[in-house]
Backbone bond lengths (Angstrom), bond angles and torsions (degrees), N, CA, C in turn:
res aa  C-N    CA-C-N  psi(-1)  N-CA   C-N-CA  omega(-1)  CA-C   N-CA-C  phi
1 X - - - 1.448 - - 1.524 110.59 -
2 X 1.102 132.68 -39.26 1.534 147.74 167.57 1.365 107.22 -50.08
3 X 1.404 121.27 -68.55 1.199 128.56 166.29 1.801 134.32 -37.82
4 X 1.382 81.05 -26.15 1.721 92.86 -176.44 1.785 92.10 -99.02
5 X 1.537 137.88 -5.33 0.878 119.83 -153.07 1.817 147.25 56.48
6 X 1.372 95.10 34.24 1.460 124.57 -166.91 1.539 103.33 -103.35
7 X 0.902 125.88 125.48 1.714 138.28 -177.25 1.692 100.79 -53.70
8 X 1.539 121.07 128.47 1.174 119.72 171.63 1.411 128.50 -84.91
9 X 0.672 161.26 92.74 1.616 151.18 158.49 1.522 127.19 -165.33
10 X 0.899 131.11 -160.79 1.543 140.28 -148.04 1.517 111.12 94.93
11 X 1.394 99.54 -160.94 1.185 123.61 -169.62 1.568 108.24 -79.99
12 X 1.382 127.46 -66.50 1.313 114.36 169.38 1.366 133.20 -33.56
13 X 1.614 103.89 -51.51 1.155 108.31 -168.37 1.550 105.52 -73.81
14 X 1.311 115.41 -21.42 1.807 110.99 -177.28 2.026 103.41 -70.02
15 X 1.150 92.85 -43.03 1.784 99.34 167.28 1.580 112.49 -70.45
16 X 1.103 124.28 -31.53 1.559 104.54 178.76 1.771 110.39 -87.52
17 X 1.617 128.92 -15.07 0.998 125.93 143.34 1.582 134.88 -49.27
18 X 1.458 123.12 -44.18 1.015 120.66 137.67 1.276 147.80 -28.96
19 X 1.363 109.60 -54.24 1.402 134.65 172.52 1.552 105.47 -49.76
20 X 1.596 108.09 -43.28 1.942 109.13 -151.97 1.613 82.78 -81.25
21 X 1.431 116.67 -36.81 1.791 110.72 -170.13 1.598 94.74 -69.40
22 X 1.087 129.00 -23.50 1.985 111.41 -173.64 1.367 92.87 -86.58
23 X 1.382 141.24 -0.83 1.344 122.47 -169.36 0.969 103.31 -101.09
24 X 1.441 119.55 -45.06 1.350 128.22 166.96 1.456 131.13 -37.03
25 X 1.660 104.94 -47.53 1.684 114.77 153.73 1.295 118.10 -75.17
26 X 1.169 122.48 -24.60 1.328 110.12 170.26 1.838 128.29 -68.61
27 X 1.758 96.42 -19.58 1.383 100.57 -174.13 2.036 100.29 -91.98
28 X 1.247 105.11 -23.46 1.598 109.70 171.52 1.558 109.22 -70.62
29 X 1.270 129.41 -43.41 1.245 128.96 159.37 1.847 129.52 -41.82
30 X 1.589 97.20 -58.92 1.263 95.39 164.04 1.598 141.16 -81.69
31 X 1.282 101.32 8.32 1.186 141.99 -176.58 1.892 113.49 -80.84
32 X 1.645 93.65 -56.80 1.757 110.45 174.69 2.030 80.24 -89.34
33 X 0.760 161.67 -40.43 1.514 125.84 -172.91 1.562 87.33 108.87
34 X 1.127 131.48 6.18 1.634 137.44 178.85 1.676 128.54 -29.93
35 X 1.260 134.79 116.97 1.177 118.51 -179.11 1.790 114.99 -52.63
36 X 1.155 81.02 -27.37 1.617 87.90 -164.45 1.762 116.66 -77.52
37 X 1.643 117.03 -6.12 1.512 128.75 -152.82 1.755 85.80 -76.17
38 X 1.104 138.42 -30.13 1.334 141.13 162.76 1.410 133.19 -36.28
39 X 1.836 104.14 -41.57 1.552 117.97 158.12 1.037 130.53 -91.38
40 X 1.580 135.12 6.44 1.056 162.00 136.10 1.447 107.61 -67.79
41 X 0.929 143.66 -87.84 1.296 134.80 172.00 1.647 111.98 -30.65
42 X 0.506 114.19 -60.48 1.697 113.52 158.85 1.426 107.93 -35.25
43 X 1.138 127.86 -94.58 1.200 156.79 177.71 2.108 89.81 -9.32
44 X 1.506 85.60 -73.64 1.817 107.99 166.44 1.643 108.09 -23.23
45 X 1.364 75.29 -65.62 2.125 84.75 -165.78 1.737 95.97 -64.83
46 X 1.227 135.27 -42.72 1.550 104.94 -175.09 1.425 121.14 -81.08
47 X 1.515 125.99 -17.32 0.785 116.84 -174.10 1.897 115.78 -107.25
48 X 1.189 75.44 6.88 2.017 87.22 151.98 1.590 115.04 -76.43
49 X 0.985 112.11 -44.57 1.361 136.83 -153.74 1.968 92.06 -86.45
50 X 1.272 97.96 -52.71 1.862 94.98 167.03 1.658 123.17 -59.98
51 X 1.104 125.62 -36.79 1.465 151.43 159.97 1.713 94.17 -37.02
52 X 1.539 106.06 -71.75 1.449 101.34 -166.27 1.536 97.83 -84.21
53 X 0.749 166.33 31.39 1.631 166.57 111.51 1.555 104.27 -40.69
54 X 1.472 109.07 -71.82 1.099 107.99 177.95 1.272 134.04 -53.74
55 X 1.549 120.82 -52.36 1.271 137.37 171.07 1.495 101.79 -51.18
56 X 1.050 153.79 -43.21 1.384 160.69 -165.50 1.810 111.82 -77.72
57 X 1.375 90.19 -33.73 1.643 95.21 -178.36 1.531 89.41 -87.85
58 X 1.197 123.61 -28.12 1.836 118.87 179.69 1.608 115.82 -47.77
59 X 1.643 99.61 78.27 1.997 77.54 -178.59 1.291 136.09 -100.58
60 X 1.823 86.07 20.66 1.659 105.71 -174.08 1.738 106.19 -83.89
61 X 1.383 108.52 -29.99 1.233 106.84 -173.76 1.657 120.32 -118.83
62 X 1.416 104.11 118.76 1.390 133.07 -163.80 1.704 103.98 -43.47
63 X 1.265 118.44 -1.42 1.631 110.68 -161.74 1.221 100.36 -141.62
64 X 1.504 129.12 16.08 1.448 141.57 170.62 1.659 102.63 -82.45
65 X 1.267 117.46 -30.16 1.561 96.40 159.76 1.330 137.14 -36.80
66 X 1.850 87.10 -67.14 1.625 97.66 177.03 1.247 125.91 -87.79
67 X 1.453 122.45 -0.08 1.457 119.10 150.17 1.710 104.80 -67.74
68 X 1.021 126.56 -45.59 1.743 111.61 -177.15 1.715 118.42 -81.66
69 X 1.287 121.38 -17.61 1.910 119.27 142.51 1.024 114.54 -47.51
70 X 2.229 124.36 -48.56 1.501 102.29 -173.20 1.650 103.10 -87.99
71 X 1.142 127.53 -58.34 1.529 117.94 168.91 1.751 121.42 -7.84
72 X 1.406 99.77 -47.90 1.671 120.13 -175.40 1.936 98.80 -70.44
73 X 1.961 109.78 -45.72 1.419 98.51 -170.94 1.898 103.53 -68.73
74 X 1.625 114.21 -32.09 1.653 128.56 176.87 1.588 88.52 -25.35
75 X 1.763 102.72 -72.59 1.426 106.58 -138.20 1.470 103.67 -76.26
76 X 1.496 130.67 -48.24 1.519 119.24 148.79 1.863 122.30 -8.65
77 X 1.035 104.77 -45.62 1.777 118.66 -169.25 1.334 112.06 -56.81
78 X 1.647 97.66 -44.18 1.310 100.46 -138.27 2.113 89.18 -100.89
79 X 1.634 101.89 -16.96 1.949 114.18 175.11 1.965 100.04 -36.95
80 X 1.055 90.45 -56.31 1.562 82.47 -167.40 1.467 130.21 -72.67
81 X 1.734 114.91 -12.48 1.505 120.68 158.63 1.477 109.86 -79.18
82 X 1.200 126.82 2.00 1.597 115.22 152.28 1.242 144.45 -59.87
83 X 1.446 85.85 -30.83 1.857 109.49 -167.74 1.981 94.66 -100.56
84 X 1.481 125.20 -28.33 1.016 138.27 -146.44 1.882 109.23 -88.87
85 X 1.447 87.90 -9.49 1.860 82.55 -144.32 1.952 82.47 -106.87
């Protein structure tokens, strides 16, 4: 959307900004070996999963599909550092 020069915001996009900052701690977490990279990954996995909720109910905008497939592959990613850490 940036790229095309299209105004950013709403609701998805305020949650998928979010999302990129928990991943980011989540990958510094698992990174130091962190007790904590477990609630972050968590954290990760629901609010991937909120991203594509939202984006999916988005039916004004033509590219809320495939923001809520990758949001959906995010939160998939992140299922298995729950059980892992």
């Amino acid at each position: 959307m940036v790229a095309r020069g299209e105004p950013v915001g709403g609701e998805a996009v305020r949650l998928l900004r979010q999302c990129a900052e928990l991943c980011e701690l989540n990958v510094r977490a698992l990174q130091k070996e962190s007790r904590l990279a477990r609630r972050t990954a968590s954290l990760c996995f629901e609010l991937g999963n909120r991203v594509a909720r939202t984006a999916w109910l988005d039916a004004e905008d033509p590219d809320s599909y495939a923001l809520a497939r990758d949001a959906l592959q995010l939160a998939r990613a992140c299922r298995p550092l729950l059980f892992a850490c």
